[in-house]
C-alpha positions in Angstrom: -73.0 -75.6 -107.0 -73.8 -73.3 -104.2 -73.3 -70.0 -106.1 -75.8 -71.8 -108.6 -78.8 -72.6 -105.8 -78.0 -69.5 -104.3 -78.7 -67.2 -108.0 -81.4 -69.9 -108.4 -83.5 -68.6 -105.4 -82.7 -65.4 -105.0 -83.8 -64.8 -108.7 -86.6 -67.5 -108.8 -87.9 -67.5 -105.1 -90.7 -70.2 -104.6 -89.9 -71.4 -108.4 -91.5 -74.7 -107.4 -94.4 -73.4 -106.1 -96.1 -74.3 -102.3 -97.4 -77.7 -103.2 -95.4 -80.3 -102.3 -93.7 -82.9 -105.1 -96.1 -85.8 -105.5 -93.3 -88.6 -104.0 -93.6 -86.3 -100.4 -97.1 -87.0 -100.3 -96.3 -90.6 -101.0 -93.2 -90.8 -98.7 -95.7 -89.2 -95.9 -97.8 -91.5 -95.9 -95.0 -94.1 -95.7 -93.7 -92.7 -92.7 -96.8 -92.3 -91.1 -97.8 -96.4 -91.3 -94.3 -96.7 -90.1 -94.7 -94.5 -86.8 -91.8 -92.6 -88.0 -91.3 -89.5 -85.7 -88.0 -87.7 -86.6 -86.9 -87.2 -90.3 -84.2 -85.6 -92.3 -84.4 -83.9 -95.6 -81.3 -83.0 -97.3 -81.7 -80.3 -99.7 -84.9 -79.1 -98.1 -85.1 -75.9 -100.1 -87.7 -73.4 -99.0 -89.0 -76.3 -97.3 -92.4 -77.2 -99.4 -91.9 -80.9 -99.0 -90.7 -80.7 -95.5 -94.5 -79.2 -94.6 -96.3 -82.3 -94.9 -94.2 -84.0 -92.6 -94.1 -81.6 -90.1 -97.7 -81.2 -90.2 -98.6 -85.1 -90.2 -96.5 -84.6 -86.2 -93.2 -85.6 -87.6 -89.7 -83.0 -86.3 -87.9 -82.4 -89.0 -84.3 -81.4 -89.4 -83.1 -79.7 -92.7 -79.8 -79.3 -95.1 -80.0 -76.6 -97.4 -76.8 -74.4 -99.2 -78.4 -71.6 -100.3 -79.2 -69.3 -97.5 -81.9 -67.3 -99.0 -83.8 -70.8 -99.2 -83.3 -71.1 -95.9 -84.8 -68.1 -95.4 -87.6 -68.1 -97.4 -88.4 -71.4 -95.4 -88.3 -69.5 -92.3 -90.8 -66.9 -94.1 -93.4 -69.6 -94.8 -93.1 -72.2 -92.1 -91.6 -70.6 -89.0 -88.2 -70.4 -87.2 -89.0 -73.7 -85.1 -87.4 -75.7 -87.6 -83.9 -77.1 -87.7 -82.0 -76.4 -91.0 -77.5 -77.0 -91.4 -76.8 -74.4 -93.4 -74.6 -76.3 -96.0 -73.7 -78.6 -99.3 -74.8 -82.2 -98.1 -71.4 -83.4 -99.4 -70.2 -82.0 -96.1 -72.5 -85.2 -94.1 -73.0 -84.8 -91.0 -74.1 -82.1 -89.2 -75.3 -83.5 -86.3 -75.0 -86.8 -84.3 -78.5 -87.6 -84.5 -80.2 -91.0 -85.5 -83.1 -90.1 -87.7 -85.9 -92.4 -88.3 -86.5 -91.2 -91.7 -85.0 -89.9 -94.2 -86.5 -88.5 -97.8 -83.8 -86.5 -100.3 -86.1 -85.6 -103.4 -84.1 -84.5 -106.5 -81.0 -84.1 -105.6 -78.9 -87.3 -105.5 -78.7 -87.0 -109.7 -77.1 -83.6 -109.2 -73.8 -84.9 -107.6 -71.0 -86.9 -109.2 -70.3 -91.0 -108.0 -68.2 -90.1 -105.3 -70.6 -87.5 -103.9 -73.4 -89.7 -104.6 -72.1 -92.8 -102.7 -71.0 -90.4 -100.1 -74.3 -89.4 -99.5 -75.8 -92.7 -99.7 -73.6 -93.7 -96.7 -73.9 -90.4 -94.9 -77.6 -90.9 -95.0 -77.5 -94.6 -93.4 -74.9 -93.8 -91.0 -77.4 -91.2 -89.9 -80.6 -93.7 -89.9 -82.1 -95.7 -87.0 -82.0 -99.8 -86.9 -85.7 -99.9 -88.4 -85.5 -96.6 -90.0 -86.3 -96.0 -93.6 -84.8 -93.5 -96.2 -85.9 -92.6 -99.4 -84.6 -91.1 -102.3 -85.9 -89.5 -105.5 -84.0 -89.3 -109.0 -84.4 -88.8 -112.2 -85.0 -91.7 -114.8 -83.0 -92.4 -118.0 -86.8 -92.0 -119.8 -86.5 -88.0 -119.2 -86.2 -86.2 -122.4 -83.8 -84.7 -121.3 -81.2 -87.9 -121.0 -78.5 -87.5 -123.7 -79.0 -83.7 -123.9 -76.2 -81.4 -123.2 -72.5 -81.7 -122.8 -71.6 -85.8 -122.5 -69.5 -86.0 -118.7 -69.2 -89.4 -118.3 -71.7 -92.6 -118.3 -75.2 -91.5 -118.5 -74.4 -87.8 -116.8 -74.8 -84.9 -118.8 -74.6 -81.4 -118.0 -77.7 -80.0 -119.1 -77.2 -76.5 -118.7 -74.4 -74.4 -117.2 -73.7 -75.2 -113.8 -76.0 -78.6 -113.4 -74.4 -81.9 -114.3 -77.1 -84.3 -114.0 -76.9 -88.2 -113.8 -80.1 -90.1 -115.2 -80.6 -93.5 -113.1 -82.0 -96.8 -114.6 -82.7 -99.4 -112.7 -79.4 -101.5 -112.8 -77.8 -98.0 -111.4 -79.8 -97.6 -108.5 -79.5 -101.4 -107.5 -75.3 -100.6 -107.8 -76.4 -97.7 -105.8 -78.3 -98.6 -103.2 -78.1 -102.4 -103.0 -76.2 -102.1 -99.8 -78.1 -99.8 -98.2 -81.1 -101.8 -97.5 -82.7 -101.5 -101.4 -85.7 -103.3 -100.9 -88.3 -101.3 -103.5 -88.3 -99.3 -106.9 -90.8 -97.4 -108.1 -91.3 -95.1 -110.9 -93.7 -91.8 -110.6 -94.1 -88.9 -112.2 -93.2 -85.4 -110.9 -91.9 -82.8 -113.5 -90.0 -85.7 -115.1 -89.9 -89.4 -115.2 -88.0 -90.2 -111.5 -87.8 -93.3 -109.0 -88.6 -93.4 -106.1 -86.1 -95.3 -104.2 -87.1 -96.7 -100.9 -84.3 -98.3 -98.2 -84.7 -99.6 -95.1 -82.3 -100.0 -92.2 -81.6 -103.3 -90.5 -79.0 -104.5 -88.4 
């Protein structure tokens, strides 16, 4: 996976453009109402969704295993932001309690056991109070049933990405205990959910 991301942006660059995904802008808002302060991103890439964050007052911490995303990050928005160089299968890289989490299009990308890995990573990592949120891709993608069958409802669409399409009885298996308290679906380049969890003791 990380010789993929790392071809992947070293060939493509920016290949998602500067604009942010449409669930960070929803996410931001969310965190804003909630007076959330510190948040997380796992797989921040070049850091496009991380902007609005940062610049609604929020300090952002970053994952990322490609380095030349990392650096084109750096290139766009500055050195003053944190980013673990590294897969988020390798959870945690720092003892902090976020207040926020927000992990767009990744979680579909890893298998069960790196998925509910990272699920639990994440909430270890959130305040009492905090909220995460999560983006994946829906079973109504065109692309669901397309490729190389792996195993229940996760293909591998083309070499090197094995994806997982979520419905909603998936996510509630997913996420149910950690603090699952909305679904949404919205529309990015695909059908996705957004998944939305919040953290009480």
């Amino acid at each position: 996976m990380a010789e993929f991301w790392e071809t992947n942006f070293n060939e493509k660059r920016e290949m998602w453009g500067l604009e942010p995904a449409n669930s960070a802008i929803i996410v931001k808002d969310l965190f804003v109402a909630k007076s959330i302060k510190k948040v997380l991103v796992p797989g921040i890439g070049y850091g496009r969704n991380a902007q609005v964050f940062r610049e609604s007052g929020m300090d952002v911490t970053g994952i990322e295993i490609s380095k030349t995303a990392i650096e084109l990050a750096q290139k766009h928005y500055g050195n003053d932001m944190v980013i673990h160089h590294g897969s988020v299968t390798d959870m945690p890289f720092d003892a902090i309690q976020y207040d926020g989490i927000y992990c767009h299009a990744l979680i579909h990308l890893l298998d069960e056991q790196q998925r509910k890995k990272l699920i639990q990573d994440c909430f270890l990592q959130l305040a009492n109070g905090g909220y995460m949120v999560f983006t994946a891709i829906s079973k109504q993608a065109h692309t669901y049933g397309t490729g190389a069958y792996i195993s229940k409802d996760r293909y591998e669409i083309f070499q090197g990405v094995q994806m997982f399409f979520y419905d909603e009885e998936s996510i509630q298996a997913e996420f149910g205990k950690a603090g699952l308290f909305e679904i949404r679906e919205i529309t990015e380049n695909f059908p996705f959910y957004l998944i939305l969890c919040k953290k009480t003791l």
